[in-house]
C-alpha positions as CSV (number, residue, x, y, z in Angstrom):
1,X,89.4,95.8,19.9
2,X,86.1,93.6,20.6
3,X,85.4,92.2,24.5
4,X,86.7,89.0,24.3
5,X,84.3,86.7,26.2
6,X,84.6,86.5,30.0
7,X,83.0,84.0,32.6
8,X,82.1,85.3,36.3
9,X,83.1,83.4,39.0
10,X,79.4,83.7,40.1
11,X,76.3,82.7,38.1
12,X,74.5,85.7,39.3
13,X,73.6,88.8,37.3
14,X,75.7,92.2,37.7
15,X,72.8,94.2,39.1
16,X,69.2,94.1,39.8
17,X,69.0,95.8,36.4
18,X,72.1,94.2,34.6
19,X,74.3,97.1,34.2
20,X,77.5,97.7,35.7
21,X,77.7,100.9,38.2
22,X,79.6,103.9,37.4
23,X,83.3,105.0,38.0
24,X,82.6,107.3,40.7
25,X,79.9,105.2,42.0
26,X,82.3,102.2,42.5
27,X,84.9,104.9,44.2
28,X,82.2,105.7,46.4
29,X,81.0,102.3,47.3
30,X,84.9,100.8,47.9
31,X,85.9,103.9,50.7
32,X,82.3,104.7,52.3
33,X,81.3,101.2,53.9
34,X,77.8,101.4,55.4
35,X,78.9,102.3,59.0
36,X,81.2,104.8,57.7
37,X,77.9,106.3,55.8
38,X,75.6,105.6,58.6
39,X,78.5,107.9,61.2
40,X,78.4,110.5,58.8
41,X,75.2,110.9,58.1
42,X,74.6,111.2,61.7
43,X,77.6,113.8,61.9
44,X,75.7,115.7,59.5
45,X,72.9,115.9,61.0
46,X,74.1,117.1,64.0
47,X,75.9,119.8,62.4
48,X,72.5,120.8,61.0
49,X,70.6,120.6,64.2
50,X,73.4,122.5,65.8
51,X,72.8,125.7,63.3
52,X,68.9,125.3,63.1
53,X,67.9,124.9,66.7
54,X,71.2,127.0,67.9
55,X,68.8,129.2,70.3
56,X,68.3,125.9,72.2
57,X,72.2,124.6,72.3
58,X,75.0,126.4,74.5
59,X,78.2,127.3,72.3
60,X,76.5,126.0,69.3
61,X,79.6,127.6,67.3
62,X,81.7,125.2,69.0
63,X,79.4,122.2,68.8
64,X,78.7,122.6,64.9
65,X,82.3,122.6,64.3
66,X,83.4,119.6,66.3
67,X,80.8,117.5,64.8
68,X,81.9,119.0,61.0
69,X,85.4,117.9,62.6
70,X,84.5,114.4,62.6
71,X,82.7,114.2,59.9
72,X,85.9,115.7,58.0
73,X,87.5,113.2,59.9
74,X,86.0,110.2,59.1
75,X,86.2,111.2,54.9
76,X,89.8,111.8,55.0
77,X,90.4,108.6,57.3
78,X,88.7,106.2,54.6
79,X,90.2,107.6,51.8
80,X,94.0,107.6,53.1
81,X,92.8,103.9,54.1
82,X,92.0,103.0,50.4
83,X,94.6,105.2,48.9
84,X,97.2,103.8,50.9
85,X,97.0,100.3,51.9
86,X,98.4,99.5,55.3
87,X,97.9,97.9,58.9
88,X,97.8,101.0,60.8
89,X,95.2,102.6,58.7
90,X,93.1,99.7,58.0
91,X,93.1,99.0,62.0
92,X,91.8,103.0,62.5
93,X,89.6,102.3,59.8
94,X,88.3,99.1,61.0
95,X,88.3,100.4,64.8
96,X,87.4,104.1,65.3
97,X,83.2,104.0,65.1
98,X,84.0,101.5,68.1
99,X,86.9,103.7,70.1
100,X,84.8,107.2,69.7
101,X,82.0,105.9,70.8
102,X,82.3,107.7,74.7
103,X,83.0,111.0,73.1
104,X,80.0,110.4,71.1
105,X,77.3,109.6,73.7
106,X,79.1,112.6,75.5
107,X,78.6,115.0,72.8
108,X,74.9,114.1,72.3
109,X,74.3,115.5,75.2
110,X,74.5,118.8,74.0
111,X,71.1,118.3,72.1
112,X,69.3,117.2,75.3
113,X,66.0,119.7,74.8
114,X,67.2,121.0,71.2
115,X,64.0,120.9,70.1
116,X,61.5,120.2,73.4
117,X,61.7,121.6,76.6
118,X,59.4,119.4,78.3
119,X,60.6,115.8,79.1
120,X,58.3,112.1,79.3
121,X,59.1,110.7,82.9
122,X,56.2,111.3,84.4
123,X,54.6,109.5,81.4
124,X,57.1,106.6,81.8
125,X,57.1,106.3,85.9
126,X,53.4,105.8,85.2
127,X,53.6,102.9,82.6
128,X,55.9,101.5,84.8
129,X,53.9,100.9,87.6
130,X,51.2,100.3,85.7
131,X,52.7,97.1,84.0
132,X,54.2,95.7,87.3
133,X,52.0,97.5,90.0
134,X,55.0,99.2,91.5
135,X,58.3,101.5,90.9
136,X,60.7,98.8,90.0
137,X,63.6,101.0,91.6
138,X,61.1,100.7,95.6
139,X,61.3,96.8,94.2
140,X,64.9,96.0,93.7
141,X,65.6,98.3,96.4
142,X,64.4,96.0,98.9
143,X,66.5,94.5,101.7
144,X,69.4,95.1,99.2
145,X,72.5,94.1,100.9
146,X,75.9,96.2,99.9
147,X,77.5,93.5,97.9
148,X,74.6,93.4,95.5
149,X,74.7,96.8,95.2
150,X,78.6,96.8,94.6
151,X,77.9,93.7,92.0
152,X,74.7,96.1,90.5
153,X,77.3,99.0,89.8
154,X,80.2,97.0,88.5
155,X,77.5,95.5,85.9
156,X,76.7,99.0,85.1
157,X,79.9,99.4,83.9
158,X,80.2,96.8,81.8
159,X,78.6,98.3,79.1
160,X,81.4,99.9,77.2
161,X,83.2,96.7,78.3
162,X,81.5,94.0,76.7
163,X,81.0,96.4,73.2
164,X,85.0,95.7,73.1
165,X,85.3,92.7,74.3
166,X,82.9,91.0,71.5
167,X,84.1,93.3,68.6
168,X,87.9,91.8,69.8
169,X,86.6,88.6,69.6
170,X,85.1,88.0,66.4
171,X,87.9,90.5,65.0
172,X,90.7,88.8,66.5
173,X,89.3,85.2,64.7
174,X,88.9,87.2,61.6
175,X,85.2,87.0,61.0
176,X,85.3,90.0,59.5
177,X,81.5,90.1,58.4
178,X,80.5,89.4,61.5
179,X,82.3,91.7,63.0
180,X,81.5,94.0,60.2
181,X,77.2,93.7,61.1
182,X,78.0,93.5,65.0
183,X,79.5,96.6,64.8
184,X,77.3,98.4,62.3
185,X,74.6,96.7,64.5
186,X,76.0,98.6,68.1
187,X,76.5,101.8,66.2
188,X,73.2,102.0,64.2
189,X,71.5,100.8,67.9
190,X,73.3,103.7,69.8
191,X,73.4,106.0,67.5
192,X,69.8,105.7,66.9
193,X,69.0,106.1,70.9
194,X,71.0,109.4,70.4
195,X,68.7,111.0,68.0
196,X,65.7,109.5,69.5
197,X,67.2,111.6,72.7
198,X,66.6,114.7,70.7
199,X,63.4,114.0,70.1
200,X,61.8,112.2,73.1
201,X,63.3,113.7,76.1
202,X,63.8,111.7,79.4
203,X,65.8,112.7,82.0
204,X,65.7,109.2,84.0
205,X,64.7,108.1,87.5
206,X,67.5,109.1,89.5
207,X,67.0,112.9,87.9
208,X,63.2,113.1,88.5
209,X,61.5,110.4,90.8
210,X,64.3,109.1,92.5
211,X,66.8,112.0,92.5
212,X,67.7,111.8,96.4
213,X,68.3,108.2,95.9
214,X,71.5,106.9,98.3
215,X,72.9,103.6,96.9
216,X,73.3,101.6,100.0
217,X,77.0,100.2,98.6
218,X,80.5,100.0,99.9
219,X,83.9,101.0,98.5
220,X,83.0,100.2,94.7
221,X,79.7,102.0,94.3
222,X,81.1,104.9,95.7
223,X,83.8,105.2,93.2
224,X,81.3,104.2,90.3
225,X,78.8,106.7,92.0
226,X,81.4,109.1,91.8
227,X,82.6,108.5,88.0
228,X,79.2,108.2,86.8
229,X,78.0,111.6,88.2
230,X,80.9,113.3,86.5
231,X,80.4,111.9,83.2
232,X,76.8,111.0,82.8
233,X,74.4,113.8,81.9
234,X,70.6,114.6,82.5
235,X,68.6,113.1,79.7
236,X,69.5,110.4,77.5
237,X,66.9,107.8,79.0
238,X,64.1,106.8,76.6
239,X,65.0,104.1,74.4
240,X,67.8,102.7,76.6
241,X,71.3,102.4,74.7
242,X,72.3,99.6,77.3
243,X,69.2,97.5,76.5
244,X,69.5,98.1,72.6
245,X,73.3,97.5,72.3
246,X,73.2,94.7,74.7
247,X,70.4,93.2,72.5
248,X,72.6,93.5,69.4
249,X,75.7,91.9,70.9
250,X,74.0,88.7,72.3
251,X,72.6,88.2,69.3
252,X,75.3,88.2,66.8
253,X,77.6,86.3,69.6
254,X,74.6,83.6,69.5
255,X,74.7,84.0,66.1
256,X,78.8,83.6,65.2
257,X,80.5,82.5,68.3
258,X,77.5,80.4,70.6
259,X,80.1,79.2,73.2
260,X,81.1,82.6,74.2
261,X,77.8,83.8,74.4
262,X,76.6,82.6,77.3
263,X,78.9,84.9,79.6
264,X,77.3,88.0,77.5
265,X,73.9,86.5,77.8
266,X,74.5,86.9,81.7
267,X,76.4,90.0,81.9
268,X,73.3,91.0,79.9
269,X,71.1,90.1,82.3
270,X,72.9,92.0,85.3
271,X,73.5,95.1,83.5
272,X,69.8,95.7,82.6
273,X,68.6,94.7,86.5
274,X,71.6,97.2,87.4
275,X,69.9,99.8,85.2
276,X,66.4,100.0,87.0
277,X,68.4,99.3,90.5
278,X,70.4,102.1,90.1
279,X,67.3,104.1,88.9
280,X,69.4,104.9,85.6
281,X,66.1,103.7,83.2
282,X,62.6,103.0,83.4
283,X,61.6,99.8,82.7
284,X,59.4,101.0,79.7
285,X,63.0,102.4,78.5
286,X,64.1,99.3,78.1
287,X,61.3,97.9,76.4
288,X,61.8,100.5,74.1
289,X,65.4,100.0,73.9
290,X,64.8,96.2,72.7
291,X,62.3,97.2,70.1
292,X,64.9,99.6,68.6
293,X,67.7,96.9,69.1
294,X,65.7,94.6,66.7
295,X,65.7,97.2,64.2
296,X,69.5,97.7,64.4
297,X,70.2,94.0,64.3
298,X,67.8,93.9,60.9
299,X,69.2,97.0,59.4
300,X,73.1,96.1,60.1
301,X,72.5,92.8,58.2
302,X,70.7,94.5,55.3
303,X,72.9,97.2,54.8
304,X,76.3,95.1,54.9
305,X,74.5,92.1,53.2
306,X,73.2,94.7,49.8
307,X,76.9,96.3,50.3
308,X,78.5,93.3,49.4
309,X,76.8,92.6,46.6
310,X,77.4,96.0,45.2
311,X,81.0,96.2,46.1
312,X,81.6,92.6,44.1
313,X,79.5,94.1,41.6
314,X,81.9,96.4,41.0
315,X,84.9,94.8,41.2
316,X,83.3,92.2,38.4
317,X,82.9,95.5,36.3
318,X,86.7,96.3,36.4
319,X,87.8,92.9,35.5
320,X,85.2,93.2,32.3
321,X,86.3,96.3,31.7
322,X,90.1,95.3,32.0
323,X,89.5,92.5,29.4
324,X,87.5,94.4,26.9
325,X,90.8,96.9,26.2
């Protein structure tokens, strides 16, 4: 039987080059979205870093098979999610590069000195005083009373906080694409600091230049003190995470939702002073951290926008090809 004629909804062609994509192509583009390829790409490549540079790593048995875990993980999660249509999946689905973030910034520390044993502070504490003329940690440290210290620590905790807090948001009003490229945006920012970890070691102020800091705080910033010395590791500094995912968030809250982005804008603000207060980052670090920010914010956008197109593309060729039996 002969294709009957068929109009698309959209004027536009099927493809750059006018054909339809494959069967298992179009599998492949419905279950792996781009953050689901962008997670497992980096599980990969941890998995391989784990077995090539395993002299460097402690247990790297055990770390090559947690990360193979998650990557095994995330494949079987997408396609149950696609295979079998429901709240509770589609909510894991929608939710878990989000909720494993922690275990994720804890496991990169494994690859802290992988592959170089020598580390950039000293390079960094110099660049530092050299832009502003002084250590901004002896700065901010000046006549700093103990409720600006407690208000410094509570806004370095607020990190994780306000990564939730906007993903709810725009997911909760159902802007799905925006809350689709702000978290492909957060996870392509941190994620990104994480290998950049591997291959620019810093172990941060508090480590190196300012490691017999004493936080002059009360009740608060010794309980944050506390928590943060038990879960933080040495390393980790150069690009900061906070400045990059920060940058990412304010943006696409400008971007989607302006009136709640002032309250982001600010919490912005204090949780980057709190990170050269505290001695957690250079300044350069955060520099850094904006630069590779940007990159996340253009890349999320990209990736989600050139998705979309493909995955309508796609769905287009099954309706033609419906029609033409």
């Amino acid at each position: 039987m002969g294709c009957m004629p068929f109009r698309f909804a959209s004027n536009r062609r099927l493809t750059t080059s006018g054909k339809c994509f494959p069967g298992i192509s179009g599998k492949f583009i419905k279950i792996f979205r781009p953050v689901d390829w962008f997670i497992a790409g980096y599980e990969f490549l941890m998995v391989l870093s784990a077995l090539v540079f395993h002299h460097n790593i402690s247990a790297y048995q055990v770390v090559a098979l947690r990360h193979t875990a998650a990557l095994a993980a995330i494949i079987i999660l997408r396609y149950l999610t696609v295979r079998f249509p429901g709240r509770i999946l589609a909510i894991a689905s929608d939710w878990y590069p989000i909720a494993t973030l922690p275990v994720t910034y804890h496991w990169a520390g494994d690859f802290i000195h992988a592959i170089f044993a020598w580390n950039l502070d000293g390079l960094l504490n110099q660049f530092d005083v050299w832009l502003i003329g002084d250590d901004p940690v002896r700065i901010l440290q000046r006549g700093a009373s103990v409720r600006f210290t407690d208000l410094m620590q509570l806004s370095y905790c607020s990190f994780f906080v306000m990564i939730f807090s906007s993903s709810l948001i725009l997911y909760l009003k159902k802007l799905l694409r925006a809350f689709a490229n702000l978290r492909l945006g957060i996870i392509a920012a941190l994620y990104g600091t994480y290998l950049w970890f591997m291959l620019l070691p810093a172990h941060s102020p508090r480590f190196e230049v300012w490691r017999y800091l004493k936080l002059n705080g009360g009740w608060v910033t010794h309980q944050i003190s506390a928590f943060i010395s038990g879960t933080a590791y040495c390393g980790g500094a150069f690009p900061s995470g906070h400045a990059a995912g920060s940058l990412v968030i304010c943006i696409f809250m400008v971007r989607y939702i302006k009136w709640w982005s002032l309250p982001f804008i600010i919490t912005t603000v204090l949780l980057l002073l709190s990170t050269l207060f505290g001695a957690y980052h250079y300044l350069v670090d955060i520099l850094a951290g904006f630069i590779h920010g940007g990159f996340a914010i253009l890349l999320a956008v990209w990736w989600n926008r050139t998705w979309d197109a493909k995955k309508q593309n796609a769905v287009e060729c099954l309706n033609l090809k419906t029609i033409c039996k």
